[in-house]
C-alpha positions as CSV (number, residue, x, y, z in Angstrom):
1,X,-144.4,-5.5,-123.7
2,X,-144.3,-4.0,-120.3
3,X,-146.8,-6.7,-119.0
4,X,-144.4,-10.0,-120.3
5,X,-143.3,-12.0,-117.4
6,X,-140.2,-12.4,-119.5
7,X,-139.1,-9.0,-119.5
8,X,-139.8,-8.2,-115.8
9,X,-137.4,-6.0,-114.3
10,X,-135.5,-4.9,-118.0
11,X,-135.1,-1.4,-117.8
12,X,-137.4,0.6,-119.6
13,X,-136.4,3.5,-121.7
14,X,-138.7,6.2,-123.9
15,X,-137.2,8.6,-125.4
16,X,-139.4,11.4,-126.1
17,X,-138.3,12.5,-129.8
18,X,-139.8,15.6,-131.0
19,X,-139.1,18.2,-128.1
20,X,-138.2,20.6,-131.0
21,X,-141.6,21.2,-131.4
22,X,-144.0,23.7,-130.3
23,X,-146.4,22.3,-127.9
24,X,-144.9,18.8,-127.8
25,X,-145.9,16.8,-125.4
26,X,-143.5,17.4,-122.2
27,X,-141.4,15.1,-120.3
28,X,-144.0,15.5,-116.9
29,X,-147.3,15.1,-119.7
30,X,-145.5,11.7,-120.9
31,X,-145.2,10.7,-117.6
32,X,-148.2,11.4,-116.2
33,X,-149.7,9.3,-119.8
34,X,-147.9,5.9,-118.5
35,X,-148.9,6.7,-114.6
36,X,-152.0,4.1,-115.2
37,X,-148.8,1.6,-116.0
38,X,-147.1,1.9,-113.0
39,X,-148.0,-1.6,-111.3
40,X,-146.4,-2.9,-114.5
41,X,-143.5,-0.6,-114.7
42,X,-142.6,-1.7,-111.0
43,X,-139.3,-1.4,-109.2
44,X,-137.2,-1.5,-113.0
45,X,-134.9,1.0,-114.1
46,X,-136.6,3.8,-115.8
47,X,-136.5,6.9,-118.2
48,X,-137.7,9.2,-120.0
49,X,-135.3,11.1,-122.1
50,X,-136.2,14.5,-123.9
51,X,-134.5,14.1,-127.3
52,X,-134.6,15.5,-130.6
53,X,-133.8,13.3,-133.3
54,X,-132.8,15.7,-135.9
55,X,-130.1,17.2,-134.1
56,X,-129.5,14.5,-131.8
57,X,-130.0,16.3,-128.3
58,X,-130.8,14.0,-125.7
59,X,-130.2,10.8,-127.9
60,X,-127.1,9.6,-126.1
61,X,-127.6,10.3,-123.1
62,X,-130.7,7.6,-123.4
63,X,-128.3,5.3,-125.0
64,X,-125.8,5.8,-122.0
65,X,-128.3,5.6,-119.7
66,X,-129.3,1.8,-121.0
67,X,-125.7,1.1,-121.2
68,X,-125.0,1.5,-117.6
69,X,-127.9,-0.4,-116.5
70,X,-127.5,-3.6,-118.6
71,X,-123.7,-3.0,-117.5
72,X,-125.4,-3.1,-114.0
73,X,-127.8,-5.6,-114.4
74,X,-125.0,-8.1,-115.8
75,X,-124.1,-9.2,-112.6
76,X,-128.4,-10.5,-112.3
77,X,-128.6,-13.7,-113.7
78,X,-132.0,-14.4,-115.4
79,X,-134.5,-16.4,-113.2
80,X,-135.3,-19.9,-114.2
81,X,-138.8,-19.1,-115.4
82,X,-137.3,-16.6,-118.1
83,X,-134.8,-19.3,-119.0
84,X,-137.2,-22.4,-120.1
Protein backbone atom coordinates (compact mmCIF):
# COMPACT_ATOMS: atom_id res chain seq x y z
CA UNK A 1 0.00 0.00 0.00
CA UNK A 2 2.69 2.44 0.72
CA UNK A 3 4.04 2.01 -2.87
CA UNK A 4 0.33 2.96 -4.78
CA UNK A 5 0.56 6.02 -6.73
CA UNK A 6 -2.90 6.52 -5.58
CA UNK A 7 -2.30 6.88 -2.11
CA UNK A 8 0.83 9.10 -2.32
CA UNK A 9 1.00 11.63 0.21
CA UNK A 10 -2.07 9.97 2.66
CA UNK A 11 -0.81 10.06 5.93
CA UNK A 12 0.38 7.00 7.30
CA UNK A 13 -0.37 5.82 10.71
CA UNK A 14 0.85 2.40 12.78
CA UNK A 15 -0.10 2.07 15.80
CA UNK A 16 2.08 -0.26 17.71
CA UNK A 17 -0.52 -2.35 19.85
CA UNK A 18 0.97 -4.58 22.31
CA UNK A 19 3.35 -2.17 24.38
CA UNK A 20 1.96 -4.00 27.44
CA UNK A 21 4.17 -6.57 26.92
CA UNK A 22 7.50 -7.53 28.03
CA UNK A 23 10.00 -7.22 25.36
CA UNK A 24 7.62 -5.78 22.78
CA UNK A 25 9.02 -4.43 20.03
CA UNK A 26 9.69 -0.49 20.82
CA UNK A 27 8.57 2.48 19.08
CA UNK A 28 12.60 3.28 17.88
CA UNK A 29 12.84 -0.91 16.85
CA UNK A 30 9.51 -0.31 14.66
CA UNK A 31 11.00 2.48 13.19
CA UNK A 32 14.14 1.50 12.45
CA UNK A 33 12.02 -1.95 10.78
CA UNK A 34 10.19 0.49 8.05
CA UNK A 35 13.72 2.70 7.65
CA UNK A 36 14.29 0.49 4.22
CA UNK A 37 10.62 2.19 3.35
CA UNK A 38 11.54 5.55 3.55
CA UNK A 39 11.78 6.60 -0.23
CA UNK A 40 8.20 5.32 -0.26
CA UNK A 41 7.05 6.86 3.05
CA UNK A 42 8.31 10.29 1.58
CA UNK A 43 7.39 13.83 2.70
CA UNK A 44 3.60 12.32 4.09
CA UNK A 45 2.45 12.76 7.50
CA UNK A 46 3.59 10.05 9.73
CA UNK A 47 3.29 8.09 13.02
CA UNK A 48 3.86 5.64 15.06
CA UNK A 49 1.73 5.47 18.11
CA UNK A 50 2.59 3.23 21.29
CA UNK A 51 -0.87 1.82 22.15
CA UNK A 52 -2.26 -0.85 24.04
CA UNK A 53 -5.42 -2.12 22.91
CA UNK A 54 -6.71 -3.63 25.99
CA UNK A 55 -6.74 -0.73 28.01
CA UNK A 56 -6.76 1.68 25.33
CA UNK A 57 -3.53 3.81 26.04
CA UNK A 58 -2.31 5.43 23.12
CA UNK A 59 -5.42 4.51 20.94
CA UNK A 60 -6.79 8.01 20.56
CA UNK A 61 -4.26 9.87 20.44
CA UNK A 62 -3.56 7.87 16.94
CA UNK A 63 -7.04 8.45 15.98
CA UNK A 64 -6.60 12.26 16.78
CA UNK A 65 -3.68 12.41 15.20
CA UNK A 66 -5.35 11.13 11.69
CA UNK A 67 -8.09 13.41 12.36
CA UNK A 68 -6.11 16.54 12.29
CA UNK A 69 -4.30 15.66 9.25
CA UNK A 70 -7.23 14.70 6.89
CA UNK A 71 -8.76 17.91 8.62
CA UNK A 72 -5.51 19.42 7.21
CA UNK A 73 -5.25 17.80 4.11
CA UNK A 74 -8.95 18.80 3.18
CA UNK A 75 -7.93 21.91 1.85
CA UNK A 76 -5.44 19.46 -0.92
CA UNK A 77 -7.46 18.57 -3.65
CA UNK A 78 -6.63 15.15 -5.21
CA UNK A 79 -4.37 15.31 -8.33
CA UNK A 80 -5.90 14.41 -11.63
CA UNK A 81 -4.07 11.17 -11.96
CA UNK A 82 -5.68 9.83 -8.59
CA UNK A 83 -9.02 11.11 -9.90
CA UNK A 84 -9.36 8.98 -13.39
Amino acid sequence: MISSEALEGVPLLVLANKQDVPNCLSVPDIKTTFSDCAPKIGKRDCLVQPCTALTGDGVNEGIEWMVKCVVRNIHRPPRQKDIT
